[in-house]
FIFIMAR-58440 format. One record per residue: chain; x, y, z of N, C-alpha, C, O, CB in turn. Coordinates in steps of 0.1 Angstrom, whole numbers. Each point is the difference from the previous one (the first is absolute). Last residue first. Glycine has a CB too. Layout:
BEGIN
(drenba "A",(X,Y,Z),(X,Y,Z),(X,Y,Z),(X,Y,Z),(X,Y,Z)),
...
***
This chain:
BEGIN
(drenba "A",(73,-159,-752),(-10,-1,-6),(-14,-7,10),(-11,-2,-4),(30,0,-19)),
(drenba "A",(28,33,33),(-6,-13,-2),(-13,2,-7),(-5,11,-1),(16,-21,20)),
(drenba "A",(32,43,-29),(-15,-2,7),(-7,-16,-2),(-2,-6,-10),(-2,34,3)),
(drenba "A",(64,-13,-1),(-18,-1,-3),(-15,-1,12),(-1,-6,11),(15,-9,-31)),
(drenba "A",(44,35,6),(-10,-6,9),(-18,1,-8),(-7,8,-6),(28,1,31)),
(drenba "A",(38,-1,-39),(-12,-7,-7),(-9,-4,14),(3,-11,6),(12,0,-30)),
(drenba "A",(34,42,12),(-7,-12,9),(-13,3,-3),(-3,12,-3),(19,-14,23)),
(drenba "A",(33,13,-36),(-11,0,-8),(-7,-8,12),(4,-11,3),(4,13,-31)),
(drenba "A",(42,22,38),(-9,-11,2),(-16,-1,-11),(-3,12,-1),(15,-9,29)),
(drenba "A",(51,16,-15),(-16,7,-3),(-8,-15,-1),(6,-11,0),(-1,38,-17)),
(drenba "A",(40,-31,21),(-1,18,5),(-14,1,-1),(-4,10,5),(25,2,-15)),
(drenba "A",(2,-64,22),(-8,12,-11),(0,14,4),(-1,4,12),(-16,-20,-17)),
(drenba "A",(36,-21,29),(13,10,-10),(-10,7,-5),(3,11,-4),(19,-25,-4)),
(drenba "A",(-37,-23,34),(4,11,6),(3,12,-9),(-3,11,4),(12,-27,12)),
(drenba "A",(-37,-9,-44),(4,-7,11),(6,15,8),(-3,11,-2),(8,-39,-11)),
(drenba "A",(-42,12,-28),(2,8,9),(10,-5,8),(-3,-11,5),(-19,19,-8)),
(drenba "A",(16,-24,-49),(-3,-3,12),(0,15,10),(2,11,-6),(9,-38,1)),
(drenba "A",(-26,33,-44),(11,-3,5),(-1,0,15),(-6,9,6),(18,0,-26)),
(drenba "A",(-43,3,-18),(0,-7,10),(9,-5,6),(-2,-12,4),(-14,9,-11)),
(drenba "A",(8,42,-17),(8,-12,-9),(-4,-11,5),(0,-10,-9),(21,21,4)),
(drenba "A",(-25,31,26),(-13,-1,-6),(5,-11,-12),(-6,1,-10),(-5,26,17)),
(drenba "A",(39,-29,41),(-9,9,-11),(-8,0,-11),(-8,-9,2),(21,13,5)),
(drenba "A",(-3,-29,37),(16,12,0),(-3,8,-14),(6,11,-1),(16,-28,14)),
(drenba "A",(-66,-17,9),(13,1,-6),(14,12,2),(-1,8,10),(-17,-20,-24)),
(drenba "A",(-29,-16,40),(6,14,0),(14,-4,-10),(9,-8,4),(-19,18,25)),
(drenba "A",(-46,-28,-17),(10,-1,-4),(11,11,0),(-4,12,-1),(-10,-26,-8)),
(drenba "A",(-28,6,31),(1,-7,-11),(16,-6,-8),(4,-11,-5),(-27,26,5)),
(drenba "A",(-6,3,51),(8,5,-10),(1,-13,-9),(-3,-11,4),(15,30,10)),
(drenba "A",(-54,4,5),(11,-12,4),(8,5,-9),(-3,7,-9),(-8,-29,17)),
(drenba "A",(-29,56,18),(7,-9,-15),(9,-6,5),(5,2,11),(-8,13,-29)),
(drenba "A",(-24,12,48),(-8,-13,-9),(8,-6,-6),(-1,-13,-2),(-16,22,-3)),
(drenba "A",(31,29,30),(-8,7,-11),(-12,-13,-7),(-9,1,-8),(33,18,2)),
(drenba "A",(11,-28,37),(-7,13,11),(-12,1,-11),(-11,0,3),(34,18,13)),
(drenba "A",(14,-43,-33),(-11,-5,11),(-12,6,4),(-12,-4,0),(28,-2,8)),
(drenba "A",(18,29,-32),(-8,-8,-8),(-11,-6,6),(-12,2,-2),(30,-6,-9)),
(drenba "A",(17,25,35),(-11,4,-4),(-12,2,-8),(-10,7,0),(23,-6,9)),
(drenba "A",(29,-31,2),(-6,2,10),(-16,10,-6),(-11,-5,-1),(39,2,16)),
(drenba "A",(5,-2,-46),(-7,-12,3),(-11,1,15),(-12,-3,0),(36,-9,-13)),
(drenba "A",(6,46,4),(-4,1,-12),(-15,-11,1),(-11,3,-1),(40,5,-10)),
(drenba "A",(13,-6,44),(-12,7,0),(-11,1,-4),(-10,1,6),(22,6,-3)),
(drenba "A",(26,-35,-20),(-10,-6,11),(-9,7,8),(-10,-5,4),(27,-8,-1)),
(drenba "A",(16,32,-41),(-17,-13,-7),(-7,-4,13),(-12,0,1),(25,-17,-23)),
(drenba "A",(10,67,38),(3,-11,-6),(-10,-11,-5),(-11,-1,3),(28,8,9)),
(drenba "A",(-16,49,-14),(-3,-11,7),(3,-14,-5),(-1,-3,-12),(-14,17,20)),
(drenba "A",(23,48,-5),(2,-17,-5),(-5,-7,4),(-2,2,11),(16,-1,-14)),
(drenba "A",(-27,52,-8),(0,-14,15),(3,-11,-9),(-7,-5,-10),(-14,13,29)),
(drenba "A",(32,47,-35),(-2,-15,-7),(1,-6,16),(9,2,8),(5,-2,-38)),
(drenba "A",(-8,52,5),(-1,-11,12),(-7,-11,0),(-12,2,-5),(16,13,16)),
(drenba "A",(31,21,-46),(-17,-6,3),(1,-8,14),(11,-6,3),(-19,1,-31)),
(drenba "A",(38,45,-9),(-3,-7,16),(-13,-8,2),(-11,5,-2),(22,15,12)),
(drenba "A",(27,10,-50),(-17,-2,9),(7,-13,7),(11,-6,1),(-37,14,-22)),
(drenba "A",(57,32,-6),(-2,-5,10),(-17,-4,0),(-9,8,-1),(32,5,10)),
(drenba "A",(12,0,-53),(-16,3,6),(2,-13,11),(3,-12,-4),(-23,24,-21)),
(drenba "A",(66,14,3),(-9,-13,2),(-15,9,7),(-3,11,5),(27,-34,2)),
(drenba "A",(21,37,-43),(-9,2,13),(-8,-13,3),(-1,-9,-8),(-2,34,3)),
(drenba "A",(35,-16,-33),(7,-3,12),(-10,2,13),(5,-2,11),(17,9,-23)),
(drenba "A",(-30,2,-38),(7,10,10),(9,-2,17),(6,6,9),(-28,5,-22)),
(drenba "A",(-11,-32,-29),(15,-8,0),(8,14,8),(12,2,-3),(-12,-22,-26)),
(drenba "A",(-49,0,43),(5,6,-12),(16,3,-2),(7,-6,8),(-29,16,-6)),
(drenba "A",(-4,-37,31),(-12,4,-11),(9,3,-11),(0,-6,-10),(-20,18,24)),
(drenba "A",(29,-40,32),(6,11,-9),(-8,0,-14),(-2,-10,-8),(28,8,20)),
(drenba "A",(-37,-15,43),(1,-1,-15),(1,10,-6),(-6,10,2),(-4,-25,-1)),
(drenba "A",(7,-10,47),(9,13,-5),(-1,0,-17),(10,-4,-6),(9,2,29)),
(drenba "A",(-50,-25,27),(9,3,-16),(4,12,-4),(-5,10,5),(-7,-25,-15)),
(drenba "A",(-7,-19,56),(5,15,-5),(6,-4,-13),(9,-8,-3),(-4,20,27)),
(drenba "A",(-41,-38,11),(11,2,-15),(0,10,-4),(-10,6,-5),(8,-23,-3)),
(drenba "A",(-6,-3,56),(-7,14,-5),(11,-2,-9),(12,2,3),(-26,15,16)),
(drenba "A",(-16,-53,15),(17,3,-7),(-7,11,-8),(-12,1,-3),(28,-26,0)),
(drenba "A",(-30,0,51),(-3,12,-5),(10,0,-12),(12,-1,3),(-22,13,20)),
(drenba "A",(2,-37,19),(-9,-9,-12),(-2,8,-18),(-6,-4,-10),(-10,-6,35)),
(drenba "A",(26,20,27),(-13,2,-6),(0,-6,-13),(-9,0,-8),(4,21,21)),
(drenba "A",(44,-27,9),(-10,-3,12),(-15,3,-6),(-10,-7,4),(29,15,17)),
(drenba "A",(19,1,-50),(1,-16,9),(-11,0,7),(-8,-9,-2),(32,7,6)),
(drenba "A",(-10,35,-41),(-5,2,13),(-4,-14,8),(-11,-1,6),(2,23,-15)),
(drenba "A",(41,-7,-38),(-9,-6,7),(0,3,17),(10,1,7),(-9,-17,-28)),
(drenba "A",(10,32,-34),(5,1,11),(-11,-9,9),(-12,-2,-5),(25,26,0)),
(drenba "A",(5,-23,-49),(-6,0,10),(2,2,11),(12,0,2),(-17,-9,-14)),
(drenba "A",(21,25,-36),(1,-9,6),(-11,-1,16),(-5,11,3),(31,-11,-18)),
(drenba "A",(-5,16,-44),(-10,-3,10),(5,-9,12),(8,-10,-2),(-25,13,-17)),
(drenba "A",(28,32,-28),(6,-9,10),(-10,-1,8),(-8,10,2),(31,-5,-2)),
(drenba "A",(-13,4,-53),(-10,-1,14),(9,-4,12),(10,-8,-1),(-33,0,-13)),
(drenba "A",(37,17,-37),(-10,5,2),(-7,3,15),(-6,10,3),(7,-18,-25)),
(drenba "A",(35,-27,5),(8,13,-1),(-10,15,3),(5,11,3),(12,-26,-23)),
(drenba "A",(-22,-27,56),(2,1,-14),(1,15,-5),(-2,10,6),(-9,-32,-8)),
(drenba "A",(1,-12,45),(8,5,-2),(6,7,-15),(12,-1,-2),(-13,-12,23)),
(drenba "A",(-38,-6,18),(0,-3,-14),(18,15,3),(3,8,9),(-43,-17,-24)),
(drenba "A",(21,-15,53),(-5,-8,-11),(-1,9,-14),(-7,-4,-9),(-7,-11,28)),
(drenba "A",(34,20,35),(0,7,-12),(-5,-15,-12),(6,-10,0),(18,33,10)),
(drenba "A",(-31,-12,46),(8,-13,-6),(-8,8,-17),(-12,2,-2),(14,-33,28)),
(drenba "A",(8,45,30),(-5,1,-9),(4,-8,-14),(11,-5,-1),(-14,25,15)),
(drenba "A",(12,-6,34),(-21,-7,-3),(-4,5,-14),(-10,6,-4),(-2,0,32)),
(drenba "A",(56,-26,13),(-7,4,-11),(-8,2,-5),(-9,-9,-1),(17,4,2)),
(drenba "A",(14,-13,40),(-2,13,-4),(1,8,-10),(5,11,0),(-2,-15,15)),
(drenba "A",(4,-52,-15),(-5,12,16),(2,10,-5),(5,-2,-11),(2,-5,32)),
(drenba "A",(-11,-16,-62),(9,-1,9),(-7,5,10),(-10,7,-2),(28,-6,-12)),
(drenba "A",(-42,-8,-31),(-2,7,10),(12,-7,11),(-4,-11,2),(-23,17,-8)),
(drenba "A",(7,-31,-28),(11,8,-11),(2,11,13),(10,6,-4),(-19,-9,-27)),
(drenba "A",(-24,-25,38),(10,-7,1),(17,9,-5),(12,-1,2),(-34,-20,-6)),
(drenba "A",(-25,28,-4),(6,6,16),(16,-7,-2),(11,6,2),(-37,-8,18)),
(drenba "A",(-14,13,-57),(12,-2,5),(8,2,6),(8,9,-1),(-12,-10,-8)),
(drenba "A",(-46,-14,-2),(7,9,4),(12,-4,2),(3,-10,6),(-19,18,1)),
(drenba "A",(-16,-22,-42),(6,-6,8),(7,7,9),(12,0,-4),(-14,-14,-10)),
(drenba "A",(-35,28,-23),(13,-2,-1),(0,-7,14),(-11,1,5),(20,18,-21)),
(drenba "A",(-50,-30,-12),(3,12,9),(18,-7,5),(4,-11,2),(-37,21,9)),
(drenba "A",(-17,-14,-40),(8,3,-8),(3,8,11),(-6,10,3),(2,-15,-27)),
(drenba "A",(-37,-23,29),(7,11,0),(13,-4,-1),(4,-11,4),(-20,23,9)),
(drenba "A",(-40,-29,-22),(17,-2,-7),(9,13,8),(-3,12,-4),(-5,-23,-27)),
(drenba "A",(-42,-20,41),(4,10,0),(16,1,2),(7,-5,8),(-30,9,-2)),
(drenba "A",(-25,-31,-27),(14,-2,1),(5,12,5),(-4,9,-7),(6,-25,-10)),
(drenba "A",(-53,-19,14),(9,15,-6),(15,-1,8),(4,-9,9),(-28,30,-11)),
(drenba "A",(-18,-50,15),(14,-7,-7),(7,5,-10),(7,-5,-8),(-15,-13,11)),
(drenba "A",(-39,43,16),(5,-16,4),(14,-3,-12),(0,2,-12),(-32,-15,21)),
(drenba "A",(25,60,-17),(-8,-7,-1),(7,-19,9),(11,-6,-1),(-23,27,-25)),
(drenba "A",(28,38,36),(3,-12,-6),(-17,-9,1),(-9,2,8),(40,0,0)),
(drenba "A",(-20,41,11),(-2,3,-13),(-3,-16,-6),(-9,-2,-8),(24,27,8)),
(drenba "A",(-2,-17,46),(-20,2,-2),(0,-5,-15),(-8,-8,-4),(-1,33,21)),
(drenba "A",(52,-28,-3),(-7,-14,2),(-17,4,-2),(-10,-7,-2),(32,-4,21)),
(drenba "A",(12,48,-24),(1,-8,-7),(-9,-15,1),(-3,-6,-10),(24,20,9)),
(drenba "A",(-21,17,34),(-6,8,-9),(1,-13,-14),(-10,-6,-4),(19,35,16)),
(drenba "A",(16,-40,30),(-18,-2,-1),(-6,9,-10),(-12,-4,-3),(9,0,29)),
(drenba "A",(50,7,-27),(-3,-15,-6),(-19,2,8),(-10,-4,-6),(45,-16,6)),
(drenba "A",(-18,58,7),(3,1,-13),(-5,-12,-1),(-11,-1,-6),(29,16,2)),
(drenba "A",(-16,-7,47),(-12,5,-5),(0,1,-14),(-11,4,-5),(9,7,25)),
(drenba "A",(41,-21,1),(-11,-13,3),(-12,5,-5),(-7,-9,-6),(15,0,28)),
(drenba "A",(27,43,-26),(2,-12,-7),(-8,-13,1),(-1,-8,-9),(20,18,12)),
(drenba "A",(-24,28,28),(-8,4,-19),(6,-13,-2),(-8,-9,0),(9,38,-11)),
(drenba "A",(16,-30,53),(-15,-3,-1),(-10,3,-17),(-9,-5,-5),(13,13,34)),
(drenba "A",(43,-3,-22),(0,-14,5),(-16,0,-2),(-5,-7,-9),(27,3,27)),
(drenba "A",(1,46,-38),(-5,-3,12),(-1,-16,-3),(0,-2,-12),(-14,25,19)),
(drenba "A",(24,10,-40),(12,-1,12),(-7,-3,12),(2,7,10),(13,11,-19)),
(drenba "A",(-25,-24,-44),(-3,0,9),(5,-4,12),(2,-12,4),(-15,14,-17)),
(drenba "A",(34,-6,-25),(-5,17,-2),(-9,3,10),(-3,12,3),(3,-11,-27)),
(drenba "A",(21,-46,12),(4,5,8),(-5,17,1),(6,7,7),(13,-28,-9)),
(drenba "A",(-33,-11,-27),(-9,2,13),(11,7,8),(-5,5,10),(-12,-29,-11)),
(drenba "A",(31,19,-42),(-12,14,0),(-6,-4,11),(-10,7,3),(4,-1,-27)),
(drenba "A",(40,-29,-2),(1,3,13),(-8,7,3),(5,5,10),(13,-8,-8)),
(drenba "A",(-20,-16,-40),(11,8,-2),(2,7,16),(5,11,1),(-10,-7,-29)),
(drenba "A",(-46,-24,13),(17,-4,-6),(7,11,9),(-6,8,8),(3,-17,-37)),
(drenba "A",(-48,-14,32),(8,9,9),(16,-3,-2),(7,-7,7),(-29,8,12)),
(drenba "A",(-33,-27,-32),(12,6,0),(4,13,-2),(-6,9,-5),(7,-26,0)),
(drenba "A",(-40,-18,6),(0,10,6),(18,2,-1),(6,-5,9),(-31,1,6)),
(drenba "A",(-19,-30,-42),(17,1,2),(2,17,3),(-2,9,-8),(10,-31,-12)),
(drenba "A",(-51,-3,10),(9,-11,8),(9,4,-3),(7,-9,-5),(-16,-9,7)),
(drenba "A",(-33,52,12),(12,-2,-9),(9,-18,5),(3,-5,12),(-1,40,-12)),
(drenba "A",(-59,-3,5),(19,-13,5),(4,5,-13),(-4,5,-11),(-1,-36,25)),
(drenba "A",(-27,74,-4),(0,-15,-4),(12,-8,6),(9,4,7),(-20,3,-29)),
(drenba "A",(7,50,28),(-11,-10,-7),(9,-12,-1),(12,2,-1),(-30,15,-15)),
(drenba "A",(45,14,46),(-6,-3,-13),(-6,-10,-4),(5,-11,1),(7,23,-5)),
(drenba "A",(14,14,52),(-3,-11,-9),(-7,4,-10),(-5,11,2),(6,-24,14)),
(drenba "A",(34,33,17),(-6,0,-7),(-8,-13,-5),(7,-10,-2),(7,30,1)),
(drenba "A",(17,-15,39),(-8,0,0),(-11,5,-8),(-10,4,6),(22,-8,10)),
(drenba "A",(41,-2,-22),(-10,-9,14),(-13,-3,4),(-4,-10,6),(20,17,2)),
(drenba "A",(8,18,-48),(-3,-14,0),(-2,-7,17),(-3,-11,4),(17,11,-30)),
(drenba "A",(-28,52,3),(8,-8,10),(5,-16,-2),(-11,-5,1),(-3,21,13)),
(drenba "A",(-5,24,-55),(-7,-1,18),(12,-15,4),(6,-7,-8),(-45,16,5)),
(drenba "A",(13,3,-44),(11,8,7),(-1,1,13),(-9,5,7),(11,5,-25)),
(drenba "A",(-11,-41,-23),(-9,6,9),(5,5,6),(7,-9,5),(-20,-1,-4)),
(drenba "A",(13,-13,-50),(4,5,10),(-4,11,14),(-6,11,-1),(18,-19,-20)),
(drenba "A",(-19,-23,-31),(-9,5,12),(13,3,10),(7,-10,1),(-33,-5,-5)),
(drenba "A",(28,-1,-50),(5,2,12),(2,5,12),(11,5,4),(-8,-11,-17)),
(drenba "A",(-31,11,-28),(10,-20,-1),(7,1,15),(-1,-10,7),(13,6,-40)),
(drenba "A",(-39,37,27),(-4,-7,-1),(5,-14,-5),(-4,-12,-1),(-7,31,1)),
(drenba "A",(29,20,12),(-6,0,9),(-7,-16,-4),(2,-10,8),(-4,41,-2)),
(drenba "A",(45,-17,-39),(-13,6,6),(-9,-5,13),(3,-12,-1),(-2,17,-24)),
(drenba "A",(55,-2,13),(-11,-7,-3),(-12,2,5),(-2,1,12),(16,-13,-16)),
(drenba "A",(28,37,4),(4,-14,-12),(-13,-12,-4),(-1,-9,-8),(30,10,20)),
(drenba "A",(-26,44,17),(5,2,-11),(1,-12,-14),(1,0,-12),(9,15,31)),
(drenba "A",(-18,-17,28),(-12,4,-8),(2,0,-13),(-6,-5,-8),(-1,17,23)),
(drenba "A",(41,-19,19),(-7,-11,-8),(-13,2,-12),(-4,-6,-10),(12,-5,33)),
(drenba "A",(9,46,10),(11,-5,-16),(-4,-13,-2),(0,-2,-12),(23,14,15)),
(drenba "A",(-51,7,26),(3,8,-13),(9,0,-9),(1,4,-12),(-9,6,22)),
(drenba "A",(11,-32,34),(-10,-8,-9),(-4,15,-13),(0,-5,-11),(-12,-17,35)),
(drenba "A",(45,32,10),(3,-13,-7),(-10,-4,-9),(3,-4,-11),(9,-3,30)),
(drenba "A",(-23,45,4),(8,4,-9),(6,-17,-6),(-1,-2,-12),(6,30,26)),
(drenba "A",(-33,-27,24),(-9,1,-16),(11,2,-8),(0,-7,-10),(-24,19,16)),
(drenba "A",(35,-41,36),(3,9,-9),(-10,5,-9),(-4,-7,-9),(23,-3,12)),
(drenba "A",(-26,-34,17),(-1,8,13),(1,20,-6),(-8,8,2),(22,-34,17)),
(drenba "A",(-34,-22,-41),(16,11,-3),(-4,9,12),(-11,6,2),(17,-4,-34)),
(drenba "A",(-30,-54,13),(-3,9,9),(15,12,3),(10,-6,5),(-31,-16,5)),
(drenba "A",(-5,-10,-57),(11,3,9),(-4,14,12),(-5,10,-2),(21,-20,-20)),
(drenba "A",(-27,-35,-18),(-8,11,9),(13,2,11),(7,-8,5),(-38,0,-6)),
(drenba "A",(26,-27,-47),(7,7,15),(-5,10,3),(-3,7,-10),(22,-14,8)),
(drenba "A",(-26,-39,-33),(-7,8,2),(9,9,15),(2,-7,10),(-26,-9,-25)),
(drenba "A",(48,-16,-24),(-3,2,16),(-8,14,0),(5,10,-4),(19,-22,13)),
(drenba "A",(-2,5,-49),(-14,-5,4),(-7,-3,11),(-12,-1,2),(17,-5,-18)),
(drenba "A",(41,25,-2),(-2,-15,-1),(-12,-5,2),(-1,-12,0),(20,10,6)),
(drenba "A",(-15,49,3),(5,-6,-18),(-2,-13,-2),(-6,-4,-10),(25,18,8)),
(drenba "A",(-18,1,46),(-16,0,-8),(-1,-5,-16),(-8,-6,-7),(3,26,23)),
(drenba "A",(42,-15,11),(1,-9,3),(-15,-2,-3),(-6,-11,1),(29,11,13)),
(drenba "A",(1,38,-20),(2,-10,-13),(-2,-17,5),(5,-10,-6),(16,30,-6)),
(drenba "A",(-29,18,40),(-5,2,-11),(2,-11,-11),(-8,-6,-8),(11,29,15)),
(drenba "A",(8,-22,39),(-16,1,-7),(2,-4,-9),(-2,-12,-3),(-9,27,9)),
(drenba "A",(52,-10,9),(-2,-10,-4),(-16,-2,3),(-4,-12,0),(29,7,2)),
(drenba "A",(-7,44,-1),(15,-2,-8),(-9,-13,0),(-5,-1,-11),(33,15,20)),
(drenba "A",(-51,26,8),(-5,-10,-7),(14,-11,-9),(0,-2,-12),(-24,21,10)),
(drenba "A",(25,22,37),(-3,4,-19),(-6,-12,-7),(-3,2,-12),(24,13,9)),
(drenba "A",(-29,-22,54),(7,6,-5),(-3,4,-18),(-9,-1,-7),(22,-11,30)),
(drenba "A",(-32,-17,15),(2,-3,-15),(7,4,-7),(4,-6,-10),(-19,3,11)),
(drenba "A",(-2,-14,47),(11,13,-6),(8,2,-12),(12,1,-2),(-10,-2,20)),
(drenba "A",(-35,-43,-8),(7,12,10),(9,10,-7),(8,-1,-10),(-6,-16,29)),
(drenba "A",(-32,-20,-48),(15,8,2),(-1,13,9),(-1,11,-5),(8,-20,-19)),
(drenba "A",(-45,-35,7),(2,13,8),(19,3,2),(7,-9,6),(-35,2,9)),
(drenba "A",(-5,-26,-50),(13,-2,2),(-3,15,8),(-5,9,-8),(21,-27,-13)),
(drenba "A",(-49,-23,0),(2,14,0),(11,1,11),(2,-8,8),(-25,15,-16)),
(drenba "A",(11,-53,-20),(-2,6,12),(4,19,-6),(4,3,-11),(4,-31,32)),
(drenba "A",(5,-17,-35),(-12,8,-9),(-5,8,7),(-10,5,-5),(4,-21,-8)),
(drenba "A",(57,7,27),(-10,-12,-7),(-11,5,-12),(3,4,-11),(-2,-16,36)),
(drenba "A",(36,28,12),(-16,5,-4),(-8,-11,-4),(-11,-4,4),(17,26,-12)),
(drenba "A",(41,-32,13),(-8,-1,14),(-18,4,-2),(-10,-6,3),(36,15,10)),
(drenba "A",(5,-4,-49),(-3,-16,4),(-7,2,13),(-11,-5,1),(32,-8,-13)),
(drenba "A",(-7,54,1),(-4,-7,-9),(-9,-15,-3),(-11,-4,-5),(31,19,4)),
(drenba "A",(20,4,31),(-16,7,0),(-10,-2,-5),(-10,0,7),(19,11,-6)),
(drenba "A",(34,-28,-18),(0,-5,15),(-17,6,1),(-10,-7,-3),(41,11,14)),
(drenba "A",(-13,14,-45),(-3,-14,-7),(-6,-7,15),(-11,-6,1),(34,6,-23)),
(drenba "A",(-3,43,24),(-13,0,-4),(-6,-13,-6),(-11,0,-3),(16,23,0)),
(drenba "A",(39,-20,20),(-12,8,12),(-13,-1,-8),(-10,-5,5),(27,25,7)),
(drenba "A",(23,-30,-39),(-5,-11,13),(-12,3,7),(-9,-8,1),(30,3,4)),
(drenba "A",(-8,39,-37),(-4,-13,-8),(-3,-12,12),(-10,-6,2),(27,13,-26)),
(drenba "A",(9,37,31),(-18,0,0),(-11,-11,-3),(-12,-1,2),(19,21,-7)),
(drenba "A",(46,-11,-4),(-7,0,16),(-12,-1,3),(-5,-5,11),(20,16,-7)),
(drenba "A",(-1,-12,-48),(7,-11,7),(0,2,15),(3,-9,7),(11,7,-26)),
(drenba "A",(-37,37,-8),(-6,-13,-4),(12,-15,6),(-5,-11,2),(-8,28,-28)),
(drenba "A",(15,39,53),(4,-10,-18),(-10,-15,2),(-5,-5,10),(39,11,-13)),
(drenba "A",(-34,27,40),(-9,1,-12),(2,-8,-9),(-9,-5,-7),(6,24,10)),
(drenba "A",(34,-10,31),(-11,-8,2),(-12,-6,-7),(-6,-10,2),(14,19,10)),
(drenba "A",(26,23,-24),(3,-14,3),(-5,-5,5),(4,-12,-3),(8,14,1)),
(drenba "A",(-21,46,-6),(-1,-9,-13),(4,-15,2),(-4,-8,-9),(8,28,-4)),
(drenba "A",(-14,15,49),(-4,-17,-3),(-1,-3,-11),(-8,-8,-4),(-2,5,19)),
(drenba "A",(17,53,-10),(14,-9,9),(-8,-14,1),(9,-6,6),(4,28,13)),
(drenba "A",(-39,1,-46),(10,2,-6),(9,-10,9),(5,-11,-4),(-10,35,-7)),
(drenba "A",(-40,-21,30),(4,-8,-10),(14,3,-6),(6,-10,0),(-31,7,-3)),
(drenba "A",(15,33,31),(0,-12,9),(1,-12,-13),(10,-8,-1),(-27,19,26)),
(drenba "A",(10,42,-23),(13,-8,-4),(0,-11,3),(12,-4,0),(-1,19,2)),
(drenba "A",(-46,7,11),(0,5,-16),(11,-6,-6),(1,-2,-12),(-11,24,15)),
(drenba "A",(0,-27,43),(-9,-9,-7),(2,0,-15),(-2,-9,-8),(-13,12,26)),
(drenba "A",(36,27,16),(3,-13,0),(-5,-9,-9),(8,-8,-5),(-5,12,23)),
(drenba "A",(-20,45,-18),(16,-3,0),(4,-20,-8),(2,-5,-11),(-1,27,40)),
(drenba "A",(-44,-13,-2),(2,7,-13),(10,-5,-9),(1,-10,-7),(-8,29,17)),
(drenba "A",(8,-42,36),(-6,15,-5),(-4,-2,-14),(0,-11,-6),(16,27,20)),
(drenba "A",(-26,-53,22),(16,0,-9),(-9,21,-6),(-11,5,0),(22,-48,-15)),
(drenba "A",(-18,21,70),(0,7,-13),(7,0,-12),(12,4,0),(-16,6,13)),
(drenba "A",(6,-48,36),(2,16,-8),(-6,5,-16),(2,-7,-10),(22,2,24)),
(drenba "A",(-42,-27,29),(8,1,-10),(3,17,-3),(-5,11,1),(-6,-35,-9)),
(drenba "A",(-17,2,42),(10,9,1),(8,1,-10),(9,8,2),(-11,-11,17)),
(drenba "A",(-52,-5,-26),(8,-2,7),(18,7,3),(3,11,-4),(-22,-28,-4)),
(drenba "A",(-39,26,2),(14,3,-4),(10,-8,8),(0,1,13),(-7,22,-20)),
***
């Protein structure tokens, strides 16, 4: 077990509704085209597979995928959409679960390594990923860019979503590396909000890279998103591409 947190019941049962925008076919269309190509003819592992927003339909496309869900309640809602046998899932950790066979394509979207709040699980994630991989496999994570910069002296907190349904924003622990996204979301038209909370270890591409090393893998390539659009200072977020030598 690692230190991640628990998605409940609760959470999981609503989780696809609040990503109908992620979900759409114009957000989902790069990422899965990107992924895709990387697989090749190969078999495709997805860390934290969750309800399956981009398994599933990324099997659709014929990418054979096996998925490791820390959540059972998350993966019963994928269940929902697809049987054991097109799409194997194994319930248990992504730092140190493993499953039968290679894979040439290990991926880890939507920030989901930050769910492990240790430096040391996060290295133990990319060596989990580099066991899974075959000679000259690919490992893809999909991860925001911390935003310090947006932080004045004695600030620790910086708001990323502001809308007529949600409000969200972050706080940060500087020294441990620690951010905890708080949301306020209004369900129903009474004027109330449902308070949650998650804790999240950031890390930056040059950490990121660093324990690639540690894990075997080189890096390949790093874009600003699943479009391939360059990476520079200004990116908020990164697609980075490390491979296993051959």
């Amino acid at each position: 077990m690692t230190s991640s947190e628990l998605w409940t019941r609760e959470t999981a049962d609503r989780y696809d509704a609040e990503e109908t925008e992620t979900s759409s076919a114009a957000v989902l269309g790069p990422t899965l085209a990107f992924l895709a190509e990387l697989a090749g003819d190969g078999r495709a592992l997805e860390f934290a597979i969750g309800t399956g927003r981009v398994g599933v339909p990324l099997r659709e496309r014929g990418v054979p995928v096996v998925g490791i869900e820390l959540s059972e309640h998350m993966a019963a809602v994928l269940r929902r959409k697809v049987d054991e046998s097109t799409l194997p899932v194994t319930i248990g950790d992504m730092a140190t679960t493993v499953v039968p066979g290679a894979f040439t394509l290990v991926y880890l979207v939507y920030n989901t390594i930050t769910n492990l709040l240790t430096q040391d699980e996060q290295v133990e994630c990319f060596r989990n990923a580099a066991r899974h991989l075959e000679p000259g496999g690919r490992f893809v994570i999909e991860l925001g860019v911390p935003p310090l910069r947006f932080l004045p002296p004695g600030q620790v907190a910086v708001p990323f979503d502001v809308s007529e349904h949600h409000l969200g924003f972050d706080t940060f622990d500087l020294v441990e590396q620690i951010l905890v996204s708080h949301h306020f979301t209004r369900d129903g038209d009474d004027g109330r909000y449902r308070r949650e909370n998650s804790r999240h270890r950031y890390a930056w591409p040059a950490e990121l890279d660093l324990m690639a090393r540690i894990a075997g893998l080189e890096l390949e390539r790093r874009v600003a998103d699943w479009d391939g659009s360059p990476f520079t200072q200004d990116s908020t977020k990164h697609i980075s591409v490390w491979r296993k030598p051959t």
